[in-house]
N, C-alpha and C positions, 0 to 999 in steps of 0.2 A: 726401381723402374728405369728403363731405359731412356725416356724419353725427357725432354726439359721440362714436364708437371712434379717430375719426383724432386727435382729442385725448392719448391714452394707450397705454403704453407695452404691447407685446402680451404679459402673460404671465401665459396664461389659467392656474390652480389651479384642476384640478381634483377634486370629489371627489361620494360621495355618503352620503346619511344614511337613516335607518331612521323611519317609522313601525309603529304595528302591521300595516295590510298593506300601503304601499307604500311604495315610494322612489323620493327626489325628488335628480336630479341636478343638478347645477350646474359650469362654471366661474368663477372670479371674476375680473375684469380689474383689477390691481395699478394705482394712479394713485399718483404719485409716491412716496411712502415707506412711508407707512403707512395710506394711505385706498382701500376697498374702493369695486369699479365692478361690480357681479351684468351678467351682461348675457344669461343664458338659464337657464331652469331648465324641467328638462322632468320627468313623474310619471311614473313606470310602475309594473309589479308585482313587478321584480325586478333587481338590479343584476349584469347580466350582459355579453356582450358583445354580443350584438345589442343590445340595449336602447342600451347605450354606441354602437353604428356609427351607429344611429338620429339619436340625439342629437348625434354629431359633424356628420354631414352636414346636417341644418337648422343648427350652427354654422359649419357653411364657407359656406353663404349668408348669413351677416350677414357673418365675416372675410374677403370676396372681394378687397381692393383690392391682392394682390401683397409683400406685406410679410410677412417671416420670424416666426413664431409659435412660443414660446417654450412649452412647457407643463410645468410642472409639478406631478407627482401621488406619490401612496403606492403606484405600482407595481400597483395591481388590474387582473388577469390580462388580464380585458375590458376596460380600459380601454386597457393597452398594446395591442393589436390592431389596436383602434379608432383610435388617433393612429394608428397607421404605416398604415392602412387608407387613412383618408380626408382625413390631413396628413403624405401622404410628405414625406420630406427636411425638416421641419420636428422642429427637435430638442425633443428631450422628457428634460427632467431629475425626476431622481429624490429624493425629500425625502429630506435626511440623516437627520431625527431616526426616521423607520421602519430607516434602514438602520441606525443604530444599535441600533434597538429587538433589530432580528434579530440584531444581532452578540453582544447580552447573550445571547440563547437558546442560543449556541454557547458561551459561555463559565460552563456549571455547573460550582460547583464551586471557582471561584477567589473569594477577596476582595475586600470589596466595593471596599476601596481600589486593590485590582489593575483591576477590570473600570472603574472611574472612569478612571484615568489610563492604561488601553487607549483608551478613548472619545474622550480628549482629544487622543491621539494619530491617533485616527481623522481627528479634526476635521483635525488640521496634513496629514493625505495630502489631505482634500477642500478644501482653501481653498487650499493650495500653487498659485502662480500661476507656475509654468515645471514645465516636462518633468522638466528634471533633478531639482529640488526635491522633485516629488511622487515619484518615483522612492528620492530618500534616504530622504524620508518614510515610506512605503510598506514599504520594506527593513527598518527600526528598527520599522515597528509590528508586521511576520511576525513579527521578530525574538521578540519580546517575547508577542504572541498566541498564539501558538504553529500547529501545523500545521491544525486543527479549521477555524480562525478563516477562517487566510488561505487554504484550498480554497476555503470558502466565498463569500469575499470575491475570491475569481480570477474564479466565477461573475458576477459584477457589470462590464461594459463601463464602462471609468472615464470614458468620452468622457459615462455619462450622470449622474455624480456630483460629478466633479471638475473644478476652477477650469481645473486645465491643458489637460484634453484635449475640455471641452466644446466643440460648435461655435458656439452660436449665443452670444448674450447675454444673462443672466441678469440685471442690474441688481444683482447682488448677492443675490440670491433663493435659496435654497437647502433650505429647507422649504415644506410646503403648511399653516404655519399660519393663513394667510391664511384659506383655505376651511374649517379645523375653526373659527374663530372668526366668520365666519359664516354658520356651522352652528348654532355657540350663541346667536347672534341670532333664530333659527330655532325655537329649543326646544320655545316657549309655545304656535307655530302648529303642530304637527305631529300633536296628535291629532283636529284639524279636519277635518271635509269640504274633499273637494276644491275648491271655491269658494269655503270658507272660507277655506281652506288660500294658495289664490292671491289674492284680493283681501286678506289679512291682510299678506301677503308685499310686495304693491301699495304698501295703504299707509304701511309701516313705508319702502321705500324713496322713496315721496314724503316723506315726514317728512324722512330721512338727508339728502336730496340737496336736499332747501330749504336745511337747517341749514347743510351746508359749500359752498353758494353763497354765504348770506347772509354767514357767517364770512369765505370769501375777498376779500367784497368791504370788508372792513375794513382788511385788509392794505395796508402801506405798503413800498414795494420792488419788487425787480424778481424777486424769488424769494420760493418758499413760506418761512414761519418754521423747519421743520425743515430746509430745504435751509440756510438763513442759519447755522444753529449746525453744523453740517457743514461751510458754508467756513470759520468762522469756525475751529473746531477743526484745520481740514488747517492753514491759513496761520501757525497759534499754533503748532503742531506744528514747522514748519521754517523759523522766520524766524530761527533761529541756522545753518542753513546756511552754506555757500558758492557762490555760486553764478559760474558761469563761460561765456560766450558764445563758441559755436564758428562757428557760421557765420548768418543769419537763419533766427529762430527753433528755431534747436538749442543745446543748452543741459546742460553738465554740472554737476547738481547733486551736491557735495560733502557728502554723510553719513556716517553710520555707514560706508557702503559707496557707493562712486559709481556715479551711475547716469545715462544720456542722457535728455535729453527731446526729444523732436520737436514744437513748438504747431502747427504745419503739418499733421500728421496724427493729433496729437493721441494720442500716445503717449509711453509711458516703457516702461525698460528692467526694471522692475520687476512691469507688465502688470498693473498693478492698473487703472489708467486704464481702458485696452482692454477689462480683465473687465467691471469694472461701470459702465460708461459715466456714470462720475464723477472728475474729476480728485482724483488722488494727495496727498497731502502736496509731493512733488516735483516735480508739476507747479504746482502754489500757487506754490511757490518760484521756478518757472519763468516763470511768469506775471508776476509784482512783479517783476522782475527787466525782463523788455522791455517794461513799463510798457503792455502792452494791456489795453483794458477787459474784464475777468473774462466780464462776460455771453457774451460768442465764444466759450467756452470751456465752456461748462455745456449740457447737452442741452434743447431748448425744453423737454422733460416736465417739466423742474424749477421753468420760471420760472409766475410767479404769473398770467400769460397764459392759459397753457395750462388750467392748473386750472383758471379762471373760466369759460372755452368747455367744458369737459367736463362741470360741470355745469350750465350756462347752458339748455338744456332742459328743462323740466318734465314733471315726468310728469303727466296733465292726468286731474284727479277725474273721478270716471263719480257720474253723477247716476240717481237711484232716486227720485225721487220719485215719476213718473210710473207706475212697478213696481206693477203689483197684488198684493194680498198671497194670497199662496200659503194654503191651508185645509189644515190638516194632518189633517182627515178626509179630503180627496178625493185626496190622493197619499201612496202608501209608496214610501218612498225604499227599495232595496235597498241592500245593501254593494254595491262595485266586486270585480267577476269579475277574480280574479288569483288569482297561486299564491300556497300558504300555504307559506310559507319553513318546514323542521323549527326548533321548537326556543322556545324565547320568546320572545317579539317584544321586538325588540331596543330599549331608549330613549336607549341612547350610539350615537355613530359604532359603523360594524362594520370592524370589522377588514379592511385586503384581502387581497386574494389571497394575497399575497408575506409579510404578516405571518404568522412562525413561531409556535405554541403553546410556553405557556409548561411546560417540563415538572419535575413537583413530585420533591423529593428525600425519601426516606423517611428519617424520626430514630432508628431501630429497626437497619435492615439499611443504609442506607445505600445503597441501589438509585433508578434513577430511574421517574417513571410512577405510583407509589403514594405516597400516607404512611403513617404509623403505625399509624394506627388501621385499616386494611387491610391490611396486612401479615402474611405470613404463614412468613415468614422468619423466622431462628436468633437473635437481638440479637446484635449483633457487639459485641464489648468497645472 
């Protein structure tokens, strides 16, 4: 691909945000660990699912070149549509931390220490990297939830939440905070005219993508600096191993619990590798072990190459000088013709679709839906 998307790893977050009357969508394109790539943002009047199908299909003409597209989102009703609409068979994962938001909703009524270490067990069913694993997982967390919990959570396809039955590759991605953080970059331009609103937007991402060109071109190595504390941590992790050679390049490494490595196809028996398209602890160990150079072994999105070519592009100043200046006697600007959403315009992220209301418990009757001071119940002793 020609263009700086073939530089970076596909996995668009998407989401969308609130002005007072409109809303401005976005996917973000994840570049190696923790550095954000915008690569559309579109305005409308309302965050629905037209608006969403809209928006997808001007993005499948930028993301044309054949390559599996990863998306993940907060579940907004129009936004699921819209993927399976206009990126069949391209898998769409679900942000834990909404499905955890929901799972608190079903749990009134228990302690806060109980719904914590529900939550945590949540995590070990969605990170479980085999079938069976998330299965035990999964058992022990019914177990303990109780019946409310795990109806609800039956509702939920684990193929779009969890490590083991997802299909595509997540890089290790499993929320969309990527897109609420920015969002909050976003904050300061959102009660802007829309030409404010988009040249403001312009040029904060001119600024961003000078800064981490300029920065990567400091860099010394053949991978990013967070990539380097990453190998550096797998290799520290299992250099007390055992490691043991079975036939070229397979390789059983001796842990806690032994496990095969394949460097050939670039897997372990463990399916951490495979998950998040980074070698394992035991593949480190596998690697020092037949004494090949690590680089073979690490996905190009992570070496310092890549990086430099993604954002090696500028986004190139639009010049105004020659602009006549607008009389603000001879034109009234109107507001933008769209629907007026019920209710206060919103100044956080809005909630989507899938996110449950939170329902209040009365201190009085101990009922849910009310408090106390609406209440018009018996006080229960």
């Amino acid at each position: 691909m020609d263009t700086t998307y073939g530089y970076h790893r596909w996995i668009p977050q998407t989401d969308g945000y609130h002005s007072n009357t409109l809303v401005y969508l976005h996917p973000s394109l994840f570049k190696l660990i923790t550095d954000l790539f915008p690569i559309a943002i579109g305005i409308v009047d309302i965050e629905d699912e037209d608006n969403w199908t809209w928006f997808m299909r001007e993005l499948r003409i930028i993301l044309n070149d054949g390559r599996v597209i990863v998306f993940v989102s907060d579940r907004h009703k129009g936004l699921l549509e819209s993927v399976s609409t206009v990126f069949p068979g391209h898998p769409h994962s679900f942000c834990t931390i909404h499905i955890k938001n929901n799972l608190k909703t079903k749990m009134l009524g228990k302690p806060a220490e109980v719904k914590d270490s529900l939550l945590k067990k949540f995590d070990r069913v969605a990170y479980a990297y085999t079938i069976s694993r998330f299965q035990k997982q999964m058992e022990e967390f019914k177990n303990s939830a109780g019946s409310k919990v795990a109806k609800w959570l039956d509702t939920l396809p684990p193929e779009h939440y969890s490590h083991a039955y997802f299909p595509g590759k997540r890089y290790g991605e499993m929320t969309s905070n990527a897109a609420e953080s920015l969002n909050a970059k976003y904050v300061k331009l959102r009660q802007l005219p829309v030409l404010g609103l988009v040249d403001g937007i312009r040029t904060m991402l001119m600024n961003d993508m000078t800064q981490k060109r300029e920065k990567s071109l400091k860099w010394k190595g053949s991978f990013c600096p967070s990539i380097n504390k990453k190998i550096k941590a797998g290799v520290a992790f299992g250099q007390s191993w055992s490691v043991l050679k079975s036939s070229e390049g397979v390789y059983e490494v001796q842990a806690k619990k032994s496990v095969c490595v394949d460097l050939s196809w670039k897997t372990c028996t463990c399916y951490s590798w495979q998950t998040n398209g980074f070698p394992c602890a035991h593949a480190f160990a596998a690697i020092h072990r037949s004494g090949l150079e690590l680089e073979k072994f690490i996905d190009p999105y992570y070496h310092t190459e890549m990086y430099q070519k993604a954002y090696a592009i500028p986004i190139i100043p639009i010049d105004t000088i020659d602009m006549p200046f607008a009389n603000p006697n001879d034109l009234q600007v109107l507001p933008p013709i769209c629907k007026r959403q019920a209710g206060r315009p919103k100044r956080k992220r809005g909630e989507g679709a899938s996110d449950e209301k939170r329902h209040y418990q009365c201190g009085r009757c101990h009922g849910y839906g009310h408090n106390s001071r609406g209440c018009n119940e018996v006080a229960q002793d």
